[in-house]
C-alpha positions, -999 to +999 in steps of 0.1 A: -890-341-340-903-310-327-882-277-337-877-247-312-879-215-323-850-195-298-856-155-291-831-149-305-839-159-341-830-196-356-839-228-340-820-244-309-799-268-329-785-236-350-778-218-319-757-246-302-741-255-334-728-219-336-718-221-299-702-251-308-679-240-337-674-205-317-661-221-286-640-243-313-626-213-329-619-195-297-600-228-283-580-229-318-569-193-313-558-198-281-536-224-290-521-212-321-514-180-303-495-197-272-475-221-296-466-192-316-456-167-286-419-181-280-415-179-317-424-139-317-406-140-286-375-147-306-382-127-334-384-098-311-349-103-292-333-112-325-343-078-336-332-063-308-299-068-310-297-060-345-287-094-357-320-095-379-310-062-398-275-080-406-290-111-413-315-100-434-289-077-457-269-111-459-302-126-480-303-099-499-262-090-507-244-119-504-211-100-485-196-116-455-168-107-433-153-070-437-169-061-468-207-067-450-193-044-424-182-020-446-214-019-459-238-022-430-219+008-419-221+025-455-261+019-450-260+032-415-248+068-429-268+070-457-299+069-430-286+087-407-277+115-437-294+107-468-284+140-484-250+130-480-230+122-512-225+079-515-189+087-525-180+106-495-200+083-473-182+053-485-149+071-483-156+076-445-162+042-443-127+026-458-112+056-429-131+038-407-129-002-414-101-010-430-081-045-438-081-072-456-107-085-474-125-053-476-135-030-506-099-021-519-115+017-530-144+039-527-153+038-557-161+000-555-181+003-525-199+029-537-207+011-572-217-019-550-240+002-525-257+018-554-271-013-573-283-021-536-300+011-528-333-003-515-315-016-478-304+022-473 
């Protein structure tokens, strides 16, 4: 079998080989990228709404109902104002949400807020 020497460096079976596994690679990315679109397409809207903020703090905390709200909205403040005092920040929060089921103090939300500094 006679080789041929291309102008391009390498011989003619190296150069459609590559061809061959570029036009592979292009066709693989193509695909993965279109099956994964609707998924980033859902990531995105879920983040726009904020539901991935609260739903990721959920992971992390383990609150539900009012006392997740209470501090969501404890977090909120402290980003908005992160010189402001945690105390007084989760007093204007009980002002703000109260009822039952919710942090029955300041104090306690406060306490609670501090040990899970790293989501405000």
């Amino acid at each position: 079998m006679m080789t041929i020497i291309t102008p391009g460096g390498g011989t003619e079976a190296e150069r459609s080989e590559a061809e061959f596994v570029s036009r592979i690679a292009s066709e693989v990315f193509v695909k993965v990228e279109s099956s994964l679109k609707p998924v980033l397409e859902r990531i995105i809207a879920f983040n726009a709404d904020g539901a991935f903020r609260a739903y990721r703090t959920r992971e992390a905390c383990n609150l539900t109902g009012l006392r997740l709200r209470q501090f969501e909205r404890f977090c909120e403040i402290m980003k908005a104002k992160p010189t402001e005092a945690p105390f007084r920040a989760a007093q204007a929060v009980l002002e703000e949400l109260q009822g039952r089921g919710g942090y029955p103090c300041a104090s306690s939300l406060q306490r609670y807020a501090i040990k899970h500094r790293r989501h405000w």
